[in-house]
C-alpha positions as CSV (number, residue, x, y, z in Angstrom):
1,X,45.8,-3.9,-18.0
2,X,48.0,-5.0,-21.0
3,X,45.8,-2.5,-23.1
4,X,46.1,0.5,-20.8
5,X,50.2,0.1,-20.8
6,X,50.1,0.1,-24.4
7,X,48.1,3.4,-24.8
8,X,49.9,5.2,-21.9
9,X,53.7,4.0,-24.3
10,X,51.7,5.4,-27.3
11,X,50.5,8.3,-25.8
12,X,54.0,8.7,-24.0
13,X,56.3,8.4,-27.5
14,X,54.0,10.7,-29.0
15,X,54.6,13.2,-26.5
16,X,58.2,12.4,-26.0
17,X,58.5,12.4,-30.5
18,X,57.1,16.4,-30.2
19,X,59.9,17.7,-27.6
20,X,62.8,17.7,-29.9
21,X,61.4,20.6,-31.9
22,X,62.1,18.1,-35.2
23,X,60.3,19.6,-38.4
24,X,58.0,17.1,-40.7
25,X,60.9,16.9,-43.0
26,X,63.0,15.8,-40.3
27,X,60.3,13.2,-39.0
28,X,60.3,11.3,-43.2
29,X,64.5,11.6,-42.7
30,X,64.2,9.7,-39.3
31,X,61.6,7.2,-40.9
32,X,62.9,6.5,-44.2
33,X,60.4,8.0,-46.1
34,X,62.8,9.0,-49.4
35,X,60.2,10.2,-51.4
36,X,57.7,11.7,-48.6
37,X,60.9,13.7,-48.1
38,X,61.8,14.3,-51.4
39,X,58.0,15.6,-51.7
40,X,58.4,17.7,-48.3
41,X,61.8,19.5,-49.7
42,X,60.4,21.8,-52.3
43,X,58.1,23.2,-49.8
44,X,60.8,24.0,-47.0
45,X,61.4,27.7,-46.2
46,X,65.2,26.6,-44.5
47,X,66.8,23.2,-45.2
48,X,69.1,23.7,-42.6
49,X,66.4,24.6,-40.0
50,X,67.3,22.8,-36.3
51,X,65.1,21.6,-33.7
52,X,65.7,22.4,-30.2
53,X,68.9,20.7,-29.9
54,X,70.3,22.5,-33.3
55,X,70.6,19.4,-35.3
56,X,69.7,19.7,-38.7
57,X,67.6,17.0,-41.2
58,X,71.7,16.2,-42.7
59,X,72.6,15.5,-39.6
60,X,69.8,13.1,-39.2
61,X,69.9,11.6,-42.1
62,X,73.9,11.0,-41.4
63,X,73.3,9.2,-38.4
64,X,71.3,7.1,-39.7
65,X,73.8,6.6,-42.9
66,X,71.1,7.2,-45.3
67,X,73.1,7.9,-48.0
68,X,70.5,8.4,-50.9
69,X,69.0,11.1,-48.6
70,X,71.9,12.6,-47.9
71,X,72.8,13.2,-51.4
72,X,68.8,14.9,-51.7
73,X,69.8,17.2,-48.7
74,X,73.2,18.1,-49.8
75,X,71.7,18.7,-53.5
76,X,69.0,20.8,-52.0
77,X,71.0,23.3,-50.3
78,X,71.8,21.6,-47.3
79,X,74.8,22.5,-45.2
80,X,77.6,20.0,-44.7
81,X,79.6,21.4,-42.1
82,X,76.5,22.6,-39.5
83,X,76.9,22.4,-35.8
84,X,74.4,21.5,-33.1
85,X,74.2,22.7,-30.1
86,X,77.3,20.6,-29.0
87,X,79.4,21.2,-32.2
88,X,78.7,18.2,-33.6
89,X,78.8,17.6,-37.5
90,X,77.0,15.0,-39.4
91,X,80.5,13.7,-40.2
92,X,81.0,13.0,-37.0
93,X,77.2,11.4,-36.4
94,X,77.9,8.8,-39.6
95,X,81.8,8.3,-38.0
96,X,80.0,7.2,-34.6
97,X,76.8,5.2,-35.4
98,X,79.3,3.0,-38.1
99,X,78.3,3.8,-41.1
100,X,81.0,3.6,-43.8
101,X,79.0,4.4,-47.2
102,X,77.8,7.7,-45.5
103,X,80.8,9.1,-44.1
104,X,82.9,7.9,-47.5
105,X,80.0,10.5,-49.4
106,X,80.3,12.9,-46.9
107,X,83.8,13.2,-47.7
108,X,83.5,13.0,-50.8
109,X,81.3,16.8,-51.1
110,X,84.0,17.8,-49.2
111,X,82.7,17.3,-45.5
112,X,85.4,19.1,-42.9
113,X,86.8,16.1,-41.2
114,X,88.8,17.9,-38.6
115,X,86.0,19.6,-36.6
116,X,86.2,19.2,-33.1
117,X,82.9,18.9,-30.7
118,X,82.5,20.4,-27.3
119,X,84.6,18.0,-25.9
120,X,87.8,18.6,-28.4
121,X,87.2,15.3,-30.0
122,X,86.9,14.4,-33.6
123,X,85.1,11.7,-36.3
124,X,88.4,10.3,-36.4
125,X,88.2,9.9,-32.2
126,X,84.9,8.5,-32.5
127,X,85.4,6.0,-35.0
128,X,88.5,4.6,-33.3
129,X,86.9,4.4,-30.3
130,X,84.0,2.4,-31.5
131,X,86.5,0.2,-33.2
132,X,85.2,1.3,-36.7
133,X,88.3,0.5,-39.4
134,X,87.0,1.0,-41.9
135,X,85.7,4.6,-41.2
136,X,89.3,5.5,-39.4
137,X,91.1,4.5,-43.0
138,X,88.7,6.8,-44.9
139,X,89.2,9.4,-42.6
140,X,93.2,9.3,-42.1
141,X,92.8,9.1,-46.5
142,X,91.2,12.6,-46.2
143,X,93.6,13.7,-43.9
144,X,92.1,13.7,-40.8
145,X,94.9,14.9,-38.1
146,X,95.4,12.2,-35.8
147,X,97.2,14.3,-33.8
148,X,94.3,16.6,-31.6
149,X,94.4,15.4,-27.8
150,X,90.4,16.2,-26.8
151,X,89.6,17.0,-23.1
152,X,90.1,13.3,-21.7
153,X,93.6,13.8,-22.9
154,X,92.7,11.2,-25.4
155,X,94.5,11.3,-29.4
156,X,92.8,9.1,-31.4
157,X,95.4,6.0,-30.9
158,X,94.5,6.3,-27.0
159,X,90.7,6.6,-27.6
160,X,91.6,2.5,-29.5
161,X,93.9,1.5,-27.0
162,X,91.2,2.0,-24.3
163,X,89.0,0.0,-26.2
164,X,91.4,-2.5,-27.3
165,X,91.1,-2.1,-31.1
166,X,94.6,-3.1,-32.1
167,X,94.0,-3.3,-35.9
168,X,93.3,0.7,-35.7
169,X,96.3,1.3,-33.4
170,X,98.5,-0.4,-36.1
171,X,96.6,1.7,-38.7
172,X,97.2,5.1,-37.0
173,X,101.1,3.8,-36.5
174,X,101.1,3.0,-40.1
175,X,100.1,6.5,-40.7
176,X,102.5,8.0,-38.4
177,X,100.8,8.0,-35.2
178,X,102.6,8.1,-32.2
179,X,101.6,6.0,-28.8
């Protein structure tokens, strides 16, 4: 019994892997595979090709804060400010999974950090809400406006208050937020 769940979950994932529409350079982003990838790039028709939910291989490799891989992409031709399907950026994908190294390099090849998704809301949203500090300081340092009220009526200081993150309130007051 044990062995015929185990096949149906393997049979199930590998179904399940082939709906997104992700291209084999996307699958060695997801895993890790640097230099699979690496390999894989030279042989790509469209860096910035999307599966079926328009994300693009930067914007996988973003939320996964891969920041070696990012650099590859972004060096390869890949583009820094493409949407998906729900206008979300790979700024904002490294600003909500956490990861402070990626969204510091995004920035850094000049990444728009004011892009707002379907819902109106930002990176600098996101990170505040997940309580990320050190992502919201980055951000307000590249002039992220902490100003834009998304479609929950939320500015960034009221996306921390709901979550109670108090060190990022006081860091949005220090840069002249407003409660």
């Amino acid at each position: 019994m044990l062995r015929k769940k185990i096949l149906f979950l393997v049979l199930a994932s590998s179904l399940l892997a082939g709906c997104d529409g992700n291209t084999p350079l996307m699958d060695e982003v997801q895993s890790g595979e640097i230099e699979k990838a690496k390999a894989l790039i030279s042989s790509v028709d469209d860096i910035n090709e999307r599966n079926n939910y328009g994300w693009t291989v930067l914007m996988h490799a973003a939320r996964l804060g891969n920041v070696e891989l990012l650099e590859l992409l972004l060096d390869n031709g890949a583009d820094i400010d493409a949407r998906d399907q729900n206008n979300w950026s790979a700024l904002m994908r490294a600003s909500l999974k956490g990861h402070t190294e990626a969204v510091r390099y995004l920035l850094s090849r000049g990444a728009n950090v004011d892009f707002k998704d379907d819902t109106n809301t930002t990176a600098l949203h996101w990170a505040a809400l997940r309580g990320h500090k050190d992502i919201v300081l980055l951000l307000l340092d590249a002039g992220a406006d902490f100003t834009i009220v998304n479609d929950r009526r939320w500015t960034p200081m009221k996306a921390a208050a709901t979550e109670g993150e108090n060190d990022i309130i006081m860091l949005l007051k220090r840069y002249g937020a407003k409660e």
